[in-house]
N, C-alpha and C positions, 0 to 999 in steps of 0.2 A: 385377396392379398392379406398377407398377417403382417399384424405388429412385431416392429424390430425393437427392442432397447440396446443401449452398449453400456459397460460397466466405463468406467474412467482406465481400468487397465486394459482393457483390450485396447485404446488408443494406444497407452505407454509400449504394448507391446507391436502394434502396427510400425509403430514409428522406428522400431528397431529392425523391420525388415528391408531390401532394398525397394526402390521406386519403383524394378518391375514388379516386386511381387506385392506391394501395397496396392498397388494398381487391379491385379489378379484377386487380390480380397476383398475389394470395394467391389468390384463384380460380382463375384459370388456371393456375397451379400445381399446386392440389389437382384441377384437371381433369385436366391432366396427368397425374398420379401414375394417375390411375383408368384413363385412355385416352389414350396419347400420342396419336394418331393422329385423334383429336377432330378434325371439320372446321374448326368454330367457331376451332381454337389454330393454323391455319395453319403448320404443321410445315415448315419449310425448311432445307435445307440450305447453310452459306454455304461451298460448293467454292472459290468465286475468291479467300477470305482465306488469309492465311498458315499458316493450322490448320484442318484440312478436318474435322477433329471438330467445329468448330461447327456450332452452329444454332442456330432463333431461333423464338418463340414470340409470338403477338398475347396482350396483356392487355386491349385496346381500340384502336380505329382508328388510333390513334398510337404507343400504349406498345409496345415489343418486348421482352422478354427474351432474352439472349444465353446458351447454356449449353450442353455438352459431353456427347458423345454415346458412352457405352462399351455402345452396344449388346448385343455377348456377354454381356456380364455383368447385362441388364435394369438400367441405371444411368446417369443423368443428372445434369450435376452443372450447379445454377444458376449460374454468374458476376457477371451484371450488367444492370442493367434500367435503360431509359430511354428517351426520345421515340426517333421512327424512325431519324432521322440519328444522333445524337449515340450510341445504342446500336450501330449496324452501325460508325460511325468508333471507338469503343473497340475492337469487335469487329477491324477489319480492321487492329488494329496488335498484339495479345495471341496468344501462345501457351501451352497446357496442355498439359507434359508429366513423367512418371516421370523422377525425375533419376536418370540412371542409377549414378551413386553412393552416394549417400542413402537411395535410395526413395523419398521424399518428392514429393507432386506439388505443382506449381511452377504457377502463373501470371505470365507477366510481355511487360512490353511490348521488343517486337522493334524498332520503325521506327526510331528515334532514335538507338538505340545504332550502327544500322549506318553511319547518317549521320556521328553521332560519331566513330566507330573510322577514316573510312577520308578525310576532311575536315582541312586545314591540313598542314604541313610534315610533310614526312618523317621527320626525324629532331628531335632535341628536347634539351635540356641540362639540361633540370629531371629529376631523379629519381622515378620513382615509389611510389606508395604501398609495392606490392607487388611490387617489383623482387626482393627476396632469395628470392620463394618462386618453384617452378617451375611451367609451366602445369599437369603435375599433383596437383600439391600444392591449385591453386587447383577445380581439376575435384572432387579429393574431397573440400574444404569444402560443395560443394554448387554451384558456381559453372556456371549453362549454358554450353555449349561457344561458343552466339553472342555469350556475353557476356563473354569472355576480352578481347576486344579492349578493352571499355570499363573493365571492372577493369584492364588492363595502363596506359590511359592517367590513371588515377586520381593525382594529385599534390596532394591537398589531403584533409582532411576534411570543404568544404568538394564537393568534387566525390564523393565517397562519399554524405554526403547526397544529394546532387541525384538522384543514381541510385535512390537508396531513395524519396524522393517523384516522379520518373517513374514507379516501378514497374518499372526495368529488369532490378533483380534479386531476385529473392524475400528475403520475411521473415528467413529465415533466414541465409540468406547473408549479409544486410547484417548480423544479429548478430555472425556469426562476424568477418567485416570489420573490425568494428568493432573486436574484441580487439584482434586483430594490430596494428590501428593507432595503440591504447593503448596500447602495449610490450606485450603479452600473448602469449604462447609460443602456439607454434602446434598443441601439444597442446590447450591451455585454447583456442584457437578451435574448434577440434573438439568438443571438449564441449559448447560453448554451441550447435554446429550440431544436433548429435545424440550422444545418449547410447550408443548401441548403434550404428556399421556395420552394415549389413544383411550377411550369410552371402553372398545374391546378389542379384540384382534382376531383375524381371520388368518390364521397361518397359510390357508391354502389359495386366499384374494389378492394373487401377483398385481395387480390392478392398482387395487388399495393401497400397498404396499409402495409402489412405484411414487406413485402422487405424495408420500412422505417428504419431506423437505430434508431428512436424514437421507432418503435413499436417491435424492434427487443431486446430492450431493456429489455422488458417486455412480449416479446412472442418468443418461438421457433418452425421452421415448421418440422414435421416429416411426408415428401412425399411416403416413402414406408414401408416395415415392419423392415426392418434393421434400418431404423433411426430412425422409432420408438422404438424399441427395445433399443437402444444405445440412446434414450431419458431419458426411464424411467428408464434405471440404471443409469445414470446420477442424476439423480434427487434429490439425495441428499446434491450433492453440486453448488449450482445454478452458482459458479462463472464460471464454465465450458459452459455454456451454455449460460448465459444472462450478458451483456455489455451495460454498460450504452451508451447513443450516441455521448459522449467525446471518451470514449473508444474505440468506433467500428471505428469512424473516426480515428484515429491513429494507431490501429490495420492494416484495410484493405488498399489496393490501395500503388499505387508508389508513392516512396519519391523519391524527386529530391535532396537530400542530407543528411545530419547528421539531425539526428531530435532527441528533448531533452524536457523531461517531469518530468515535476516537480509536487509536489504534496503532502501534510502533511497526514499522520500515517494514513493505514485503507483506502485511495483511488484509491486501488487497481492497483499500477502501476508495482507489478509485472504480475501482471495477467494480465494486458497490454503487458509488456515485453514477456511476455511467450505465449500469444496468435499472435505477433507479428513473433515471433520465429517461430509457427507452421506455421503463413501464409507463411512466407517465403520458408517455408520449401516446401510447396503447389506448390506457383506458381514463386518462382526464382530460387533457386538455381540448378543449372544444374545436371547432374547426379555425375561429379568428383566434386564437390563444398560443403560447408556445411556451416553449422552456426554456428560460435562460440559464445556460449551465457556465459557470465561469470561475475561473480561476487567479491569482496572483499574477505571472507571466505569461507574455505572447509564448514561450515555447513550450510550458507546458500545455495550452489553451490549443497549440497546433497539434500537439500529440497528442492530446484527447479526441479530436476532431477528426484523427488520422483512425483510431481504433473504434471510435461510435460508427466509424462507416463502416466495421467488420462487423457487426451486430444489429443495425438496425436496417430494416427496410426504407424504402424510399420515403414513403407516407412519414414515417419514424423521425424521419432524420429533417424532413422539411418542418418537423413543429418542432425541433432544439434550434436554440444560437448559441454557439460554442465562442465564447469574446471572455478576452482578459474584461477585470472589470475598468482598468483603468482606458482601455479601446472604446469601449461600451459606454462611459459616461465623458468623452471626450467627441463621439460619432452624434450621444443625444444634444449635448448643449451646443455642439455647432447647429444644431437642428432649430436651435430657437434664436438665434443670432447672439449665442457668446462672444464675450470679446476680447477673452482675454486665452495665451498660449499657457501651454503645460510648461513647467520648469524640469527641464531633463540634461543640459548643462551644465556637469558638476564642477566646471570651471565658471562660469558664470555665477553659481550660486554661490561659490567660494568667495568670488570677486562683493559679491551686495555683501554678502558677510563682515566681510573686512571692513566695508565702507558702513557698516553699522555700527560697528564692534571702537570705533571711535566717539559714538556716545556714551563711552562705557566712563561711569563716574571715577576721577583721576585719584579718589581714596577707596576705589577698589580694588584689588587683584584678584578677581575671578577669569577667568581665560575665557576664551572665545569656543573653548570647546564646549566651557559650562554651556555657553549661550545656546549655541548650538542646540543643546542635550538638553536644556531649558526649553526650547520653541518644540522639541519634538518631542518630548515624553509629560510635559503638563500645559501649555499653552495650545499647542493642534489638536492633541485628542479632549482637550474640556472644550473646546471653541472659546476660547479666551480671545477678546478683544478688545475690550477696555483695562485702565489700569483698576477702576475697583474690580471688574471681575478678577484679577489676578490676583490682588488681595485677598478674595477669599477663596482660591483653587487650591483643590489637594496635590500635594506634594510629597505625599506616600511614595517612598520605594528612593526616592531623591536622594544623595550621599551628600549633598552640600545646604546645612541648612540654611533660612534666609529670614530674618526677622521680618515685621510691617515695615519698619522704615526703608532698612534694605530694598523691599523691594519696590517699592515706590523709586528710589532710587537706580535703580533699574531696568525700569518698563520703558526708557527711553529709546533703549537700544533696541526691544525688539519694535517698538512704536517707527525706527526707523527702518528696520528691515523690511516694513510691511510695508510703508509709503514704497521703498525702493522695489518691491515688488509689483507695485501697482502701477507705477512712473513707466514700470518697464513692461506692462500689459502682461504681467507674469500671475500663474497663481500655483500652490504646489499641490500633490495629488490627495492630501486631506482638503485643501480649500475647494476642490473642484465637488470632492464628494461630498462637501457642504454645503455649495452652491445647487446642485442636481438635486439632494433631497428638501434643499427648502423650497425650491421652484417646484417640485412635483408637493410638497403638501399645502403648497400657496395655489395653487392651480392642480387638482385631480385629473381633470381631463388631459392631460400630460402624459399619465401614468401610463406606460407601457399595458398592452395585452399580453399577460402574463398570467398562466396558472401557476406558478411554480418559479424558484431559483433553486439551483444546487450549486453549492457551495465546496470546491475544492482547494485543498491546502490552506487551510483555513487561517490556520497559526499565523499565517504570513501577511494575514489583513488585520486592519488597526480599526479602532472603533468608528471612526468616520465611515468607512466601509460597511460594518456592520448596519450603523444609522441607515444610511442608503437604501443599504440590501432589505432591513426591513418597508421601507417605504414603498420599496419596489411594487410589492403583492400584496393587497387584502389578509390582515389576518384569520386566519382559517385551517380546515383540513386540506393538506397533500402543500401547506405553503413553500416551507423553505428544508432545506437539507442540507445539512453540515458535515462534512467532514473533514479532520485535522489530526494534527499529532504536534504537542508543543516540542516533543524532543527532536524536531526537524525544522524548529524556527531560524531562519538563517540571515532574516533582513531586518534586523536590527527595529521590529514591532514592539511598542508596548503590550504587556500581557492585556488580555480586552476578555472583558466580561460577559457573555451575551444579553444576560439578564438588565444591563447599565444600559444596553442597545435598545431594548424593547423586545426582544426575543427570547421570550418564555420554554426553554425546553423541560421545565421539571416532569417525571415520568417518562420525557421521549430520548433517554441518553443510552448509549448504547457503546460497549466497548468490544474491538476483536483483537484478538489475541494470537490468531496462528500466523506465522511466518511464513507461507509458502513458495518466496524466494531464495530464501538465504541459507546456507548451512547452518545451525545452533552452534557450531564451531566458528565462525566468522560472527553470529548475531553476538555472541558471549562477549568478543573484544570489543563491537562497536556499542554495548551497552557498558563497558566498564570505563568507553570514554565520558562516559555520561554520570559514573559515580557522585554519587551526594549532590548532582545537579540538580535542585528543584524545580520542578516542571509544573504548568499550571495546566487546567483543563477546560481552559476556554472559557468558563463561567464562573472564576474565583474558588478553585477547589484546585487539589493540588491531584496533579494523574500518577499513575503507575504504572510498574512494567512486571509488577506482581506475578501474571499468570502468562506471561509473550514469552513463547518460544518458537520453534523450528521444527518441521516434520525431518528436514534432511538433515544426513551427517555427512562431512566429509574432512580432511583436514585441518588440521590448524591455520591460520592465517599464518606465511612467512615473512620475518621480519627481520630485517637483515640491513646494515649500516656501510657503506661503502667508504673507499677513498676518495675520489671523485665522480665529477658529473658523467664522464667516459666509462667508470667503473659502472656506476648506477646502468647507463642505456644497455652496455652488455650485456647486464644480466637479466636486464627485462628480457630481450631478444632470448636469450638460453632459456628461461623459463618458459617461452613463448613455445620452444623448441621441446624439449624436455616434458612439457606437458599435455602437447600436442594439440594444442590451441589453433584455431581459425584466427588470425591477424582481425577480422572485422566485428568477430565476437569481444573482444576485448578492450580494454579501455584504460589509457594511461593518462592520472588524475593529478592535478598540482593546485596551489594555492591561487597562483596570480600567473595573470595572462604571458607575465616576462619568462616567468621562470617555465612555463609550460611551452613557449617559442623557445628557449636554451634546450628543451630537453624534446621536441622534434626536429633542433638541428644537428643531436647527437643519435639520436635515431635517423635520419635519413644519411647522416654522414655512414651511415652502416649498412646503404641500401635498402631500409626499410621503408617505403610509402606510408605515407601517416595524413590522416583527415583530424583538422582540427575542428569539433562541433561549435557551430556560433547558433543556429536557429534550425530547426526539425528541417526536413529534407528528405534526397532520399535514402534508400537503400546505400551504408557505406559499400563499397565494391570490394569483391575476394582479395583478402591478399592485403586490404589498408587497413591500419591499425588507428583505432578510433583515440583522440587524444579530447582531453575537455578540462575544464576547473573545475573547483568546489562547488560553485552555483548553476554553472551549466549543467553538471550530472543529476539536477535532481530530477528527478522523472522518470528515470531511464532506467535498464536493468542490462547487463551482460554478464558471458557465460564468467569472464574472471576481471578481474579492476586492480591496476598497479595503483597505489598513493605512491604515488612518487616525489620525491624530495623532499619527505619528511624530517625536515631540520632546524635546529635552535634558530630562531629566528623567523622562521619560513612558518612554523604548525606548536601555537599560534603565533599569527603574523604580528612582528612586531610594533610595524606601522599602525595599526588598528589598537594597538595595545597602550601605547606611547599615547594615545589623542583621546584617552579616558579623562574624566575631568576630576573624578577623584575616588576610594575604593569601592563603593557602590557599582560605578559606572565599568569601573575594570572588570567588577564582577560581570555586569551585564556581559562584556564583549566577550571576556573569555568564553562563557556559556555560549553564544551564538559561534565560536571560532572551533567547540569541542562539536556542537550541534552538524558541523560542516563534514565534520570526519565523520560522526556518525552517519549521515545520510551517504558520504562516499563509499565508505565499505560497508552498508549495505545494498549497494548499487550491484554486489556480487553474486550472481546463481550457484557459481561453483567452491571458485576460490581465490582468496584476498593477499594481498603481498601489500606488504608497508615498508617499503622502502624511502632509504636516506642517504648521505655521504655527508664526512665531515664530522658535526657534534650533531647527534642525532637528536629530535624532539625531548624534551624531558618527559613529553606524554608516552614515550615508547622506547627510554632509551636502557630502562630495566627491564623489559622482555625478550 
């Protein structure tokens, strides 16, 4: 039997053939692997194209496969499938070679570029991209030698793309590209291309080659007939299978402590998290030991749980526990006989409030929202519980200050909220995760069999969490895994520090930066809702969106203001129609659960079937059109995402607006209310529509 590899395009191009005939090449394939030389597979060689390592494969009297031939080594690597012409004309413009810098092997298309490089005036006045770097500087980014000419004539970002969807230059390249053209030093392009220079390079060690974390990016090896097999069922969803070279770096190999990945909408850091999880699962954690991989929300925790089962084997998957964290320390303290319930009754919590908020000194007038906004952003996250600890708690970031006597004078009130908490066998989800890690550092034998925590959505846990999470695990190699993004923080968390936690990531930080959901045309608007919005990085530094962008183009996002609610549902449905959309792919987004029930009862008054998302499930059904809120969509991704009801009043929500306690506080909520639209219209693979009626958002109503 010979080794099969598949490029990531030969999937993209499978996927565009019908069922019978992807079915017909998954065969010939697996014939292949058994017996190249099969009569039936019509084995040819295409000498007369530009790369005499092709050849070409019959799937059926029409389909050909095009795919590269390192004979020595018993190894074929798939490319690209499709009818007979359209297959040989990819064919006879592409060359696959060992870059000889890198290592990395390289697909990319040749005809174009040359036409480009040597077509129009000689000489030129316009500057180019990469004029300051020399051609070898650009050769050991990774840059082919045939493709110097068209990198030389690059004067736009606009023409660097164009190059990246020809395919004139590999993946990688166009990353590194893309730094430099960001302002980004040309060391930090190097890095983004490849982590390690290779020692030397063997242009003709397809092997070698293969095992690169650049070219693993963009190729998977399948050595026998099970992993072939367990290739091409895969193959529909490539995140399973192919990692960019940021990725697989962080993924694979020991960590010598906390390590923390950051990264805007769509750059794949759960699918980091969760391939992280599996390695571990692999090769640390012992046979009593497991991974607690856990998240913010039950429904993200359920979708995580739903996709580790596409990826890991049986073995794999019995040593993760996939648990919100607040399920997870609610399951162990019942375990020791707690005795007190979680606070999840936001009418109940209202009610103790109220009945606190009458110890409020009668020569005050600070509001009940201060109070509120008091207990939750410097009394919960310091563990204040006396009035001199309050005395001397910081109160950075606070819009209302408060002298010593002050607040002597009102430590009564939260002194009563807490009895009324306790009266009522209540405690809230910072008190529990205080209670869990002092019980586990008062008691070790407690501690969970843990090698490992991974940490998902990071931003949306508060320091108490953190505490915990470190207690969790022995500090050590392979301990805890972070990843986050502040510009998707949506629950109203204090910024948390890691370093304040006991979690050391200095050296283990790590940022990604590609987009591989979104269009850069949809990314562009949900980053400018985010303008001048400072963002932190999890451990008191401030993050950026410096070098995040988008492989895909498509569209502008459509933005468009209605008369009414009637007028609004039409047009979703036209669009739906006009764009030729699958009802189940799509997803129509609102602020609040009201206005999101008003706007499936003017969609179904139009015959539309419509599923509203409350908790993961299954498969929506052909034909239903998936409806959700601002907080339910985060996790999720579909092919287009209506924001719907984008209106004065409605984005951002007034009510949230209104119960600031004073302009510190407004600041906060706004940011968390712009944070919401960002995560929604990046929820879109294709294309984004921001629709309203009436006085449209003032965040949209000049577009």
């Amino acid at each position: 039997m010979v080794s099969v590899a598949f490029s990531e395009k030969y999937f993209d191009s499978l996927l565009k053939l019908t069922p019978k005939e992807q079915s017909q090449a998954n065969r010939a394939v697996m014939q292949f692997q058994h017996d190249p030389q099969h009569g039936g597979l019509h084995y040819e060689k295409l000498t007369r194209f530009r790369d005499s390592k092709l050849r070409s494969i019959r799937a059926n009297q029409d389909v050909r496969i095009i795919l590269a031939s390192a004979e020595k080594e018993n190894l074929y690597l798939m490319l690209y499938v499709d009818h007979h012409e359209q297959a040989y004309d990819w064919a006879a413009k592409r060359k696959l070679e060992i870059n000889p810098n890198t290592g990395a092997l390289q697909v990319y298309r040749v005809e174009e570029q040359v036409q480009q490089a040597t077509s129009g005036p000689a000489t030129t006045t316009v500057a180019g991209l990469f004029d300051e770097l020399r051609d070898r500087q650009l050769l050991q980014l990774g840059v082919p030698e045939e493709a110097l000419p068209l990198v030389r004539a690059m004067q736009s970002e606009e023409d660097l793309n164009a190059a990246q969807a020809a395919e004139q230059i590999p993946p990688e390249v166009y990353d590194g590209l893309f730094i430099l053209m960001a302002g980004g030093s040309y060391e930090e392009a190097c890095l983004e291309v490849m982590s390690v220079p290779p020692a030397q390079v063997d242009t003709d060690d397809f092997s070698a080659a293969l095992a690169r974390p650049e070219s693993r990016a963009v190729f998977t090896v399948a050595e026998d007939e099970q992993a072939l097999q367990e290739v091409l069922n895969q193959s529909i969803e490539k995140w399973r299978v192919f990692l960019h070279p940021a990725q697989r770096r962080l993924v694979e190999g020991k960590k010598n402590g906390p390590v923390r990945v950051l990264g805007g909408a769509g750059t794949g850091k759960t699918v980091v998290a969760m391939h992280r999880a599996k390695w571990l699962a692999r090769h640390v954690a012992a046979p009593d030991e497991t991974i607690l991989f856990t998240t913010f929300t039950q429904n993200l925790a359920l979708d995580i749980q739903h996709n580790l089962n596409k990826i890991c084997s049986r073995d794999e998957l019995a040593r993760i526990q996939v648990i919100n964290l607040d399920s997870w320390v609610v399951r162990f303290l019942k375990k020791q006989g707690y005795d007190y319930g979680l606070l999840m009754d936001s009418k109940q919590q209202n009610s103790l409030w109220e009945q606190a908020y009458d110890e409020k000194p009668a020569s005050s007038d600070l509001t009940l929202a201060f109070f509120r906004e008091e207990w939750a952003r410097v009394i919960q996250p310091q563990s204040v519980s006396s009035l001199q600890e309050y005395k001397k708690a910081s109160r950075i970031g606070r819009g209302t200050r408060l002298n010593r006597q002050l607040r002597v004078d009102i430590w009564p009130v939260f002194e009563r909220y807490r009895h009324l908490l306790a009266s009522n066998h209540l405690k809230e989800t910072d008190d529990i995760y205080r209670d869990a890690r002092q019980l586990i550092e008062a008691q070790p034998g407690l501690r969970p069999k843990l090698c490992s925590v991974v940490v998902d959505e990071a931003q949306d846990m508060g320091s108490q969490a953190f505490r915990l999470i470190r207690a969790l695990v022995p500090s050590g190699a392979n301990d805890l895994f972070i990843v986050g993004d502040g510009h998707q923080r949506i629950y109203g968390r204090n910024r948390v520090v890691l370093g304040q936690c006991g979690i050391d990531i200095r050296g283990r930080s790590s940022r990604l930066k590609v987009n591989y959901r979104t269009t850069d045309e949809t990314r562009r608007l949900a980053v400018s809702i985010l303008e001048k919005v400072e963002v932190d990085d999890l451990d008191g530094g401030q993050d950026t969106q410096r070098f995040y962008h988008s492989l895909m183009h498509g569209p502008a996002p459509e933005v468009r203001s209605f008369r009414d609610a009637e007028e609004q549902a039409s047009a979703i449905l036209a669009a739906i129609k006009a764009e030729e959309l699958a009802p189940e792919a799509c997803c129509v987004i609102a602020r609040t659960h009201r206005e999101l029930d008003d706007i499936k009862a003017h969609l179904e008054g139009r015959q539309q079937p419509c599923h509203k998302l409350e908790k993961s499930g299954g498969v929506t059904p052909a034909g239903v059109l998936n409806l959700a809120t601002m907080h339910r969509v985060k996790g999720l991704e579909f092919d287009a995402v209506f924001i719907a009801s984008a209106n004065r009043g409605l984005v951002p929500l007034d009510v949230v607006m209104r119960s600031a306690a004073d302009a510190v506080s407004r600041r906060h909520y706004e940011n968390e209310e712009r944070a919401l639209v960002y995560v929604s219209l990046t929820r879109a693979r294709k294309l984004a529509f921001v629709y309203g009626y009436g006085d449209m958002s003032e965040w949209f109503a000049a577009r």
